[in-house]
Structures are given as structure tokens and as C-alpha cells.
N, C-alpha and C positions, 0 to 999 in steps of 0.2 A: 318952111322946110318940110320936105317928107318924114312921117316917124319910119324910125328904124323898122327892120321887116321881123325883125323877131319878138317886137311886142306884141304881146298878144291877148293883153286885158289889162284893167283900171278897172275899179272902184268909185264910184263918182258918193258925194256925199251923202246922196238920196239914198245911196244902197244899189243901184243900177250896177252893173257890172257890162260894162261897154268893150266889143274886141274889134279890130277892123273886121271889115268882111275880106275873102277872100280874091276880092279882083281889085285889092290895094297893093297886090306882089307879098301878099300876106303868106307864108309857108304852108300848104295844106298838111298838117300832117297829124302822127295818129295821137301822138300826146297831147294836141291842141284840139282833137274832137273828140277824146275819151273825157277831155278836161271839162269840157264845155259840159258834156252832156250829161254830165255827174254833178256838175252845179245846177245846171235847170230841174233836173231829177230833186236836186233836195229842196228845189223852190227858192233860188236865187232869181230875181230876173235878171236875165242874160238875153245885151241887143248889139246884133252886129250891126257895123254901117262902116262908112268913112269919118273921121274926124283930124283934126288936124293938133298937131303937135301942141299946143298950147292947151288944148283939152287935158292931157296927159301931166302937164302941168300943176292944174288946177285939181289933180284928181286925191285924193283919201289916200289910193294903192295901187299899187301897178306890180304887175306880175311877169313872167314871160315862161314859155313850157318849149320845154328844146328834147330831144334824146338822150342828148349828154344829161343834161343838170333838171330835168323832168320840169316840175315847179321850182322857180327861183322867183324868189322878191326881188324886185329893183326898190332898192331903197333912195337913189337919187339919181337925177337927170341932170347933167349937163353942172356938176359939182353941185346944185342943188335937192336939198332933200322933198322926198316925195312924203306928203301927210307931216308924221308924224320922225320920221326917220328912218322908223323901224317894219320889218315884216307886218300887216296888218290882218285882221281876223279873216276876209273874205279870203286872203292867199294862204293862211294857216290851213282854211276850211278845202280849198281845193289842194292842197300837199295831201292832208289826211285822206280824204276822198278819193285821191288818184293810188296813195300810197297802199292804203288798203284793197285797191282795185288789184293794184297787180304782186300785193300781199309782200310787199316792204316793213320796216319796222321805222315809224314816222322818225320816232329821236334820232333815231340812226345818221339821217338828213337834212337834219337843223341847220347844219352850217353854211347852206346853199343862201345865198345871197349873192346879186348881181347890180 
């Protein structure tokens, strides 16, 4: 099956932080490349490609950055949970980093979970 078009990164165990690329029908947009480029700025590696749903699966954490809800955690796929259950540090670290970018107050936005 296709992944959904609005994810837009996982966490792989290694610390990779993996998003599709963009000619997966992936959404180009400015929250998904302010996102990015403030994770690679702080020295995450960050790798686009193709991968397939069961990657996303297997992953630590998965995230997704929209307009509406900027960074949200997806805590589970498909009634099952992602990682651990809960928001994980790499999607803490890009909320802060985005938040700050466009000068939010991070707590304010806790509740965001998808």
C-alpha cells in the first residue's frame, strides 16, 4: 500500500530520520522544508527517498508537518503504536526548532498529536 501523503518523516532506530521525497505525491510545502532544514542545520541526518509503508512501521517515530497542526506526532499507524507510543525526542526536537523559528511558545502546542 501507498503511505499516506501527509507523512512526512520517521525516525529509524539508527537515528536516521528518513521523509519521502517529493515525486511520491509527497506535499511540497513550507512547513515540510522549514522542517527539514532546521533538523539538518542542527545535525540530524536527514534522507529523502521512497519507502514503503512497513518501513514506517518498524520506525522509533514518525511525525507529519501540515499548516494546520505544524509538527504533530503520529503516535500510531493503523491502531498500532509507533516506537514507544508516545511523541519521541527527534519530533520534540523539530516542534522546538520549528516553534522557535517562527517564535511560538513550544508548551503552548503539546497537545498536537495525530
Amino acid at each position: 500500500p501507498e503511505l499516506p501523503a501527509e507523512i512526512t518523516g520517521q525516525q529509524d532506530a539508527d537515528g536516521t530520520l528518513r521523509t519521502r521525497d517529493l515525486s511520491t505525491a509527497l506535499l511540497h510545502s513550507i512547513t515540510r522544508e522549514r522542517s527539514l532544514s532546521l533538523l539538518a542545520a542542527s545535525g540530524l541526518n536527514v534522507v529523502e527517498g521512497s519507502f514503503h509503508k512497513s518501513v514506517l512501521e518498524q520506525a522509533a517515530e514518525v511525525f507529519t508537518t501540515s499548516a494546520g497542526a505544524l509538527i504533530a506526532p503520529v503516535v500510531e499507524i493503523d491502531g498500532v503504536p509507533v516506537g514507544d507510543g508516545l511523541p519521541g525526542p527527534a519530533t520534540r526536537q523539530v516542534q522546538r526548532l520549528y516553534y522557535q523559528h517562527i517564535g511560538v511558545e513550544v508548551d503552548a502546542l503539546d497537545w498536537l498529536t495525530v
